[in-house]
N, C-alpha and C positions, 0 to 999 in steps of 0.2 A: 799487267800490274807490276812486275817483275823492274821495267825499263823505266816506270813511272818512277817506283819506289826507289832507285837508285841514281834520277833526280831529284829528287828528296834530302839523298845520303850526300850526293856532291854538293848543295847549296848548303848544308849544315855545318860538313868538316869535308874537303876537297880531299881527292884520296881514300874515303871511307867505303870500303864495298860491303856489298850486302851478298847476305850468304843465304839467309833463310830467314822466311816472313810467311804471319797466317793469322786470318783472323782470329781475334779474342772475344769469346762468350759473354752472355751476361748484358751489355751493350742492347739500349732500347731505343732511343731516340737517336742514337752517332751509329757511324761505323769506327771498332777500334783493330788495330794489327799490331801484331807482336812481329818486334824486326830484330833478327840478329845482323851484325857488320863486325869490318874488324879492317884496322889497320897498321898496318905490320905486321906484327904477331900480337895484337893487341883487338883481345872481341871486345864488345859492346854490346849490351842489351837495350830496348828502345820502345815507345807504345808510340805509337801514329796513333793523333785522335782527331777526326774531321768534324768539323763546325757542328753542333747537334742542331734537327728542324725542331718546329713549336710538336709540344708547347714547353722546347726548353726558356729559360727566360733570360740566357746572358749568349751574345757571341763570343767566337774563340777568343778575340782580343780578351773579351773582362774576364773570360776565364782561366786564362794566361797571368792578366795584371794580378787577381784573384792567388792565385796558387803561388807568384812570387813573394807575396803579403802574406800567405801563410805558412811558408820557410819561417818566418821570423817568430810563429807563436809552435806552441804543445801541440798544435795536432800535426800527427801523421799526415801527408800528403807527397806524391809524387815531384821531382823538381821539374820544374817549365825548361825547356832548351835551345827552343828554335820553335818559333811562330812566321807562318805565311800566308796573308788575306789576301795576294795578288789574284789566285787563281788561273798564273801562268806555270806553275809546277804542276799542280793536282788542277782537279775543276772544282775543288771545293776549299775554303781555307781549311786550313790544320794547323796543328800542332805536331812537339815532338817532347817527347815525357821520359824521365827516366821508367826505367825498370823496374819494380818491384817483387822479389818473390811472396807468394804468398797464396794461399784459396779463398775463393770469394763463398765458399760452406762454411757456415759456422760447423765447428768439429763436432760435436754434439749437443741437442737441440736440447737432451734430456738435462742437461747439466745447468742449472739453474743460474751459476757465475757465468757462464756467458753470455745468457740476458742480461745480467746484469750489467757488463762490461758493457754491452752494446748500447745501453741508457745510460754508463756513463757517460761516455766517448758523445752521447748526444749533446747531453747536459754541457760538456766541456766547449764544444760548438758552440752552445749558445752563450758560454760564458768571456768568449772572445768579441775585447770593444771593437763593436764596427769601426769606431776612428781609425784604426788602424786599417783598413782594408779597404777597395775600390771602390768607388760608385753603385750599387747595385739597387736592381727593382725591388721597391715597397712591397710588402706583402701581408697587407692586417685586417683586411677583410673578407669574409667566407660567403660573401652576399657575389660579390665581382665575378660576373659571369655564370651564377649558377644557377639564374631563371633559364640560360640560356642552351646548357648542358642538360640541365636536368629532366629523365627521360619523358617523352609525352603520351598522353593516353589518358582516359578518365579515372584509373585506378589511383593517378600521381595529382588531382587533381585539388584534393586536401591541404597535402602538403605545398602545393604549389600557390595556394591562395593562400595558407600560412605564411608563409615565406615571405609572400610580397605584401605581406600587412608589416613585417618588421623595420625597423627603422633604428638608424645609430648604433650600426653593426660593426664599425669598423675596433677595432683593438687601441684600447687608449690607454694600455699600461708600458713598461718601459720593451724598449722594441730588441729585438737580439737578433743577433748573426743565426742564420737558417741554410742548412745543407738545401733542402730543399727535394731531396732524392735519399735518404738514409735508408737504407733496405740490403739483406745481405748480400748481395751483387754487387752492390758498391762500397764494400767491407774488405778487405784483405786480413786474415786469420795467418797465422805462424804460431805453432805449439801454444796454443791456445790464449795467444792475444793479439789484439788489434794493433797489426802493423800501415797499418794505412788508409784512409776513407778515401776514396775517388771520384772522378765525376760531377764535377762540382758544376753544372750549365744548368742547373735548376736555381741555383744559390742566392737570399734575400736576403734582408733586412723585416724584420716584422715580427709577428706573432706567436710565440713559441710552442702554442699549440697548434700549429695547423703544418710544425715539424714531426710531433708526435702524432697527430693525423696522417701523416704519409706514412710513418713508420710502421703504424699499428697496422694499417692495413695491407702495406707488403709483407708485414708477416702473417697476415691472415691468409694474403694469397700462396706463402711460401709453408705453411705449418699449419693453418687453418684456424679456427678462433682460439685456440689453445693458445698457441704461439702469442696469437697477437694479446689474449688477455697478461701474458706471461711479463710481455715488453710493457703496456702500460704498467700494471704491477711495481715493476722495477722501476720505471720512471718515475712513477708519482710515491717512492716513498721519501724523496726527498724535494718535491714540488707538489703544490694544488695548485686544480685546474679546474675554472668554472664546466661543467659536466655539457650544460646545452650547448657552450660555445663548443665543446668539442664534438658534437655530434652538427654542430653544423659545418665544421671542418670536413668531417665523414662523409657528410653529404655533397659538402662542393667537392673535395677531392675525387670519389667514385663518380661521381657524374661527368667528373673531366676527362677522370680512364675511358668510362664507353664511349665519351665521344671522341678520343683522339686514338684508341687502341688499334683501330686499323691500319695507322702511319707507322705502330712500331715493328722491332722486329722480334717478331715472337711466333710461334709454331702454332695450328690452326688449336691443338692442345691445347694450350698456355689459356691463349687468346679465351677459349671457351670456358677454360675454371676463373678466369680474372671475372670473364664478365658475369657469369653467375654468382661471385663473392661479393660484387661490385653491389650488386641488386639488391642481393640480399642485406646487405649493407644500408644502401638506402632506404630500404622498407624500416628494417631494425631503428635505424637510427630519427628515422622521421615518424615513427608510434608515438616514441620515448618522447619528441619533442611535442607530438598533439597532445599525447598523455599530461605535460608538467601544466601546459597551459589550462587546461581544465581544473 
Protein backbone atom coordinates (compact mmCIF):
# COMPACT_ATOMS: atom_id res chain seq x y z
CA UNK A 1 0.00 0.00 0.00
CA UNK A 2 3.00 2.05 1.03
CA UNK A 3 4.42 2.20 -3.09
CA UNK A 4 0.69 2.56 -4.09
CA UNK A 5 0.12 5.61 -2.01
CA UNK A 6 3.20 7.40 -3.13
CA UNK A 7 1.91 6.97 -6.55
CA UNK A 8 -0.96 8.83 -5.51
CA UNK A 9 1.43 11.64 -3.87
CA UNK A 10 3.70 11.83 -7.18
CA UNK A 11 0.63 12.37 -9.69
CA UNK A 12 -0.82 15.09 -7.30
CA UNK A 13 2.29 17.43 -6.47
CA UNK A 14 5.71 15.74 -8.10
CA UNK A 15 8.19 15.65 -5.31
CA UNK A 16 5.64 15.10 -2.34
CA UNK A 17 6.61 12.10 -0.10
CA UNK A 18 4.71 10.28 2.14
CA UNK A 19 5.71 9.78 5.48
CA UNK A 20 2.75 8.14 7.28
CA UNK A 21 -0.73 6.85 6.34
CA UNK A 22 -3.58 4.70 8.02
CA UNK A 23 -6.79 4.00 7.74
CA UNK A 24 -9.62 6.27 9.21
CA UNK A 25 -12.61 4.78 11.26
CA UNK A 26 -16.13 5.49 10.92
CA UNK A 27 -16.07 4.66 6.86
CA UNK A 28 -19.00 2.15 5.73
CA UNK A 29 -19.47 1.75 2.39
CA UNK A 30 -15.55 3.41 1.07
CA UNK A 31 -12.27 2.77 2.24
CA UNK A 32 -10.82 6.22 3.78
CA UNK A 33 -6.77 6.92 4.82
CA UNK A 34 -5.35 9.49 6.52
CA UNK A 35 -1.79 10.45 4.62
CA UNK A 36 0.65 12.56 5.97
CA UNK A 37 3.61 14.10 3.08
CA UNK A 38 5.79 16.74 3.13
CA UNK A 39 7.81 18.56 0.91
CA UNK A 40 10.78 20.34 1.67
CA UNK A 41 10.17 20.99 5.08
CA UNK A 42 6.68 21.54 4.28
CA UNK A 43 4.09 18.55 5.90
CA UNK A 44 0.71 18.27 4.52
CA UNK A 45 -2.24 16.39 5.77
CA UNK A 46 -4.47 14.49 3.21
CA UNK A 47 -7.81 11.96 3.31
CA UNK A 48 -7.57 9.33 0.27
CA UNK A 49 -11.22 8.54 -0.25
CA UNK A 50 -11.98 5.63 -2.84
CA UNK A 51 -15.13 5.33 -4.91
CA UNK A 52 -17.89 4.12 -2.22
CA UNK A 53 -20.02 0.59 -3.55
CA UNK A 54 -24.06 0.72 -3.56
CA UNK A 55 -25.90 1.52 -2.13
CA UNK A 56 -23.91 4.82 -2.22
CA UNK A 57 -25.76 6.76 -4.85
CA UNK A 58 -23.12 9.32 -6.56
CA UNK A 59 -19.64 8.19 -8.11
CA UNK A 60 -16.41 9.86 -7.05
CA UNK A 61 -16.62 12.31 -10.08
CA UNK A 62 -20.18 13.88 -8.57
CA UNK A 63 -18.93 13.67 -5.42
CA UNK A 64 -15.85 15.76 -6.21
CA UNK A 65 -18.11 18.09 -8.58
CA UNK A 66 -20.47 17.98 -5.33
CA UNK A 67 -17.91 19.21 -2.72
CA UNK A 68 -16.46 21.91 -5.13
CA UNK A 69 -20.00 23.49 -5.29
CA UNK A 70 -20.08 23.28 -1.66
CA UNK A 71 -16.81 25.55 -1.04
CA UNK A 72 -19.06 28.23 -2.39
CA UNK A 73 -22.10 27.83 0.35
CA UNK A 74 -22.11 27.72 4.79
CA UNK A 75 -21.61 24.37 5.13
CA UNK A 76 -18.63 22.90 6.41
CA UNK A 77 -17.03 20.60 4.03
CA UNK A 78 -13.55 19.15 3.30
CA UNK A 79 -11.84 20.74 -0.07
CA UNK A 80 -11.67 18.23 -3.27
CA UNK A 81 -7.76 18.29 -4.51
CA UNK A 82 -7.06 15.75 -6.97
CA UNK A 83 -9.55 13.21 -8.37
CA UNK A 84 -8.46 9.93 -10.49
CA UNK A 85 -11.23 7.43 -12.40
CA UNK A 86 -8.45 5.90 -14.59
CA UNK A 87 -7.78 3.16 -12.16
CA UNK A 88 -4.21 3.06 -13.46
CA UNK A 89 -2.85 4.54 -9.90
CA UNK A 90 -5.06 2.66 -7.45
CA UNK A 91 -7.45 -0.18 -8.76
CA UNK A 92 -10.23 1.98 -7.67
CA UNK A 93 -10.99 5.70 -8.54
CA UNK A 94 -10.38 8.13 -5.65
CA UNK A 95 -10.06 11.18 -4.47
CA UNK A 96 -7.76 13.47 -2.42
CA UNK A 97 -9.37 15.66 0.36
CA UNK A 98 -8.01 18.01 2.62
CA UNK A 99 -7.52 17.38 6.09
CA UNK A 100 -9.69 18.29 8.73
CA UNK A 101 -9.02 18.23 12.56
CA UNK A 102 -11.73 17.11 14.39
CA UNK A 103 -13.86 13.91 16.19
CA UNK A 104 -16.49 12.28 14.65
CA UNK A 105 -18.15 11.76 18.86
CA UNK A 106 -20.40 14.21 19.48
CA UNK A 107 -18.55 15.47 22.85
CA UNK A 108 -21.56 14.82 25.04
CA UNK A 109 -24.74 13.15 24.09
CA UNK A 110 -26.15 14.46 27.46
CA UNK A 111 -25.92 17.88 26.40
CA UNK A 112 -29.02 18.81 24.70
CA UNK A 113 -27.15 21.94 22.24
CA UNK A 114 -25.57 19.56 20.63
CA UNK A 115 -28.52 17.79 19.26
CA UNK A 116 -29.52 20.63 18.53
CA UNK A 117 -26.58 21.82 16.46
CA UNK A 118 -26.71 18.68 14.74
CA UNK A 119 -30.60 19.53 13.44
CA UNK A 120 -29.34 22.66 12.68
CA UNK A 121 -26.38 21.90 10.36
CA UNK A 122 -29.32 19.41 8.91
CA UNK A 123 -31.84 22.08 8.42
CA UNK A 124 -29.02 24.34 6.90
CA UNK A 125 -28.39 21.37 4.18
CA UNK A 126 -31.47 21.38 3.23
CA UNK A 127 -31.73 25.12 2.93
CA UNK A 128 -29.04 25.06 0.20
CA UNK A 129 -30.69 25.87 -3.67
CA UNK A 130 -29.80 22.65 -5.44
CA UNK A 131 -29.38 25.23 -8.56
CA UNK A 132 -26.40 25.72 -7.38
CA UNK A 133 -24.95 22.23 -7.10
CA UNK A 134 -24.31 19.17 -9.59
CA UNK A 135 -26.57 16.76 -11.01
CA UNK A 136 -27.63 14.54 -8.53
CA UNK A 137 -30.10 11.24 -7.92
CA UNK A 138 -33.85 12.04 -7.12
CA UNK A 139 -34.87 11.03 -4.05
CA UNK A 140 -38.87 11.39 -3.13
CA UNK A 141 -40.12 8.39 -2.68
CA UNK A 142 -40.17 5.65 0.37
CA UNK A 143 -42.18 2.99 -1.86
CA UNK A 144 -38.63 2.72 -4.58
CA UNK A 145 -37.34 -0.48 -3.66
CA UNK A 146 -38.98 -1.38 -0.44
CA UNK A 147 -41.23 -4.35 -1.43
CA UNK A 148 -38.04 -5.47 -2.44
CA UNK A 149 -35.97 -5.00 0.89
CA UNK A 150 -38.34 -5.34 3.07
CA UNK A 151 -37.74 -8.48 5.36
CA UNK A 152 -39.82 -11.90 4.20
CA UNK A 153 -41.73 -14.11 6.25
CA UNK A 154 -45.53 -14.44 7.23
CA UNK A 155 -45.08 -12.08 10.31
CA UNK A 156 -44.24 -9.10 7.50
CA UNK A 157 -47.11 -10.09 5.65
CA UNK A 158 -49.57 -7.30 6.86
CA UNK A 159 -47.55 -4.83 6.39
CA UNK A 160 -46.34 -5.94 3.01
CA UNK A 161 -50.04 -6.14 1.63
CA UNK A 162 -50.38 -2.59 3.05
CA UNK A 163 -47.81 -1.29 1.44
CA UNK A 164 -48.48 -2.41 -1.90
CA UNK A 165 -52.26 -1.09 -1.79
CA UNK A 166 -50.66 2.45 -1.56
CA UNK A 167 -50.47 4.55 -4.38
CA UNK A 168 -49.01 8.48 -5.18
CA UNK A 169 -46.24 8.05 -2.67
CA UNK A 170 -43.84 9.93 -4.12
CA UNK A 171 -43.06 13.68 -2.43
CA UNK A 172 -44.75 16.54 -4.14
CA UNK A 173 -43.77 19.35 -2.07
CA UNK A 174 -40.59 21.57 -2.69
CA UNK A 175 -37.50 19.17 -3.08
CA UNK A 176 -34.19 20.03 -1.10
CA UNK A 177 -30.49 19.32 -1.10
CA UNK A 178 -30.15 15.85 1.00
CA UNK A 179 -26.81 14.58 2.77
CA UNK A 180 -28.20 11.51 2.49
CA UNK A 181 -25.75 9.96 5.19
CA UNK A 182 -26.03 12.59 8.29
CA UNK A 183 -25.18 10.50 11.34
CA UNK A 184 -22.18 11.15 13.83
CA UNK A 185 -19.42 9.48 11.76
CA UNK A 186 -19.93 11.79 9.22
CA UNK A 187 -19.88 14.97 11.72
CA UNK A 188 -16.54 16.26 12.68
CA UNK A 189 -16.92 18.09 16.49
CA UNK A 190 -14.05 20.83 17.65
CA UNK A 191 -14.84 22.13 21.25
CA UNK A 192 -18.09 21.67 20.70
CA UNK A 193 -19.23 22.62 17.15
CA UNK A 194 -19.64 21.32 13.96
CA UNK A 195 -16.49 21.72 12.05
CA UNK A 196 -17.38 19.83 8.99
CA UNK A 197 -20.04 17.10 7.50
CA UNK A 198 -18.28 14.56 5.24
CA UNK A 199 -19.05 11.89 2.96
CA UNK A 200 -21.27 13.17 0.82
CA UNK A 201 -21.73 9.68 -1.82
CA UNK A 202 -25.14 9.27 -0.43
CA UNK A 203 -26.12 13.01 -1.38
CA UNK A 204 -29.92 13.84 -3.40
CA UNK A 205 -32.15 16.17 -4.35
CA UNK A 206 -35.68 15.20 -2.83
CA UNK A 207 -37.48 14.74 0.37
CA UNK A 208 -36.53 16.11 3.33
CA UNK A 209 -37.78 13.78 5.48
CA UNK A 210 -36.38 10.62 4.44
CA UNK A 211 -33.04 12.96 5.53
CA UNK A 212 -34.31 12.94 8.98
CA UNK A 213 -35.11 9.20 8.45
CA UNK A 214 -31.61 8.32 8.17
CA UNK A 215 -30.52 10.54 10.86
CA UNK A 216 -32.98 9.41 13.44
CA UNK A 217 -32.14 6.21 13.01
CA UNK A 218 -28.23 6.30 13.14
CA UNK A 219 -28.81 7.67 16.15
CA UNK A 220 -30.90 5.23 17.43
CA UNK A 221 -28.25 2.72 16.46
CA UNK A 222 -25.51 5.10 18.01
CA UNK A 223 -27.54 6.13 21.52
CA UNK A 224 -30.52 4.09 21.10
CA UNK A 225 -34.27 5.54 20.96
CA UNK A 226 -33.35 8.18 23.42
CA UNK A 227 -30.96 9.63 21.08
CA UNK A 228 -32.79 9.22 18.22
CA UNK A 229 -36.20 10.71 19.92
CA UNK A 230 -33.67 13.61 21.11
CA UNK A 231 -32.58 14.45 17.26
CA UNK A 232 -36.21 14.34 15.95
CA UNK A 233 -37.19 16.62 18.77
CA UNK A 234 -34.78 19.19 17.85
CA UNK A 235 -35.58 18.95 14.24
CA UNK A 236 -39.19 19.36 14.18
CA UNK A 237 -39.25 22.40 16.45
CA UNK A 238 -38.66 24.33 13.66
CA UNK A 239 -40.39 21.97 10.73
CA UNK A 240 -43.72 19.66 10.51
CA UNK A 241 -43.52 16.56 9.06
CA UNK A 242 -46.52 14.47 7.90
CA UNK A 243 -45.89 11.49 10.82
CA UNK A 244 -46.83 8.34 8.17
CA UNK A 245 -44.67 9.68 5.67
CA UNK A 246 -41.98 9.47 8.12
CA UNK A 247 -42.53 6.08 9.28
CA UNK A 248 -42.51 5.10 5.96
CA UNK A 249 -39.06 6.61 5.43
CA UNK A 250 -38.21 4.32 8.67
CA UNK A 251 -39.36 1.46 7.04
CA UNK A 252 -37.68 1.81 3.58
CA UNK A 253 -34.42 3.07 5.17
CA UNK A 254 -34.17 -0.13 7.73
CA UNK A 255 -35.01 -2.42 5.17
CA UNK A 256 -32.33 -1.19 3.03
CA UNK A 257 -29.58 -1.54 6.14
CA UNK A 258 -30.42 -5.34 6.44
CA UNK A 259 -30.16 -5.91 3.07
CA UNK A 260 -27.10 -4.31 2.12
CA UNK A 261 -25.40 -4.46 5.80
CA UNK A 262 -23.15 -7.26 4.93
CA UNK A 263 -21.20 -5.23 2.08
CA UNK A 264 -20.16 -2.70 4.76
CA UNK A 265 -17.59 -2.47 6.93
CA UNK A 266 -18.57 -2.78 10.29
CA UNK A 267 -17.56 -5.58 13.24
CA UNK A 268 -19.74 -8.85 13.61
CA UNK A 269 -20.79 -6.36 16.90
CA UNK A 270 -22.08 -3.35 15.12
CA UNK A 271 -23.57 -5.43 12.35
CA UNK A 272 -25.78 -7.44 15.22
CA UNK A 273 -27.12 -4.21 17.17
CA UNK A 274 -27.92 -2.40 13.71
CA UNK A 275 -29.81 -5.27 12.67
CA UNK A 276 -31.79 -5.87 15.79
CA UNK A 277 -32.56 -1.79 15.79
CA UNK A 278 -33.33 -2.15 12.35
CA UNK A 279 -36.32 -4.60 13.05
CA UNK A 280 -37.28 -3.48 15.69
CA UNK A 281 -37.69 -0.38 13.79
CA UNK A 282 -39.86 -1.85 11.31
CA UNK A 283 -42.16 -3.63 13.35
CA UNK A 284 -42.45 -0.15 15.51
CA UNK A 285 -43.09 1.80 12.59
CA UNK A 286 -45.28 -0.40 10.54
CA UNK A 287 -48.08 -0.98 13.71
CA UNK A 288 -48.41 2.84 13.85
CA UNK A 289 -49.08 2.75 10.21
CA UNK A 290 -51.80 -0.32 10.23
CA UNK A 291 -52.89 1.45 13.41
CA UNK A 292 -53.75 5.10 11.59
CA UNK A 293 -55.44 3.21 8.71
CA UNK A 294 -58.03 1.64 10.83
Amino acid sequence: MKTKLQKVLNSFVPGLKLIHFEPLTGGVSSEVFFIEAKQNKTQIKLVLRYEAGPPSKNDIKNEFNLLQALANTNIPSAEPLFIDTSCKILDKPFMLLSFLEGDINIPNTDNLDLITKMADQLRSIHSINPALLPDLPIQIDPMEGLLKYLPKGDEWMEIRNYLSSLKNTAFEGQRVFLHGDFWPGNILWAKDQIVAVIDWDYAAIGDPVSDLAVSSLEMRYEYGKEGMNQLCEAYLKHSIIDNSRFSLWLISIASSTLHFINQWNLSEAKKKLIKTEALLTIQEESQSLLNSKD
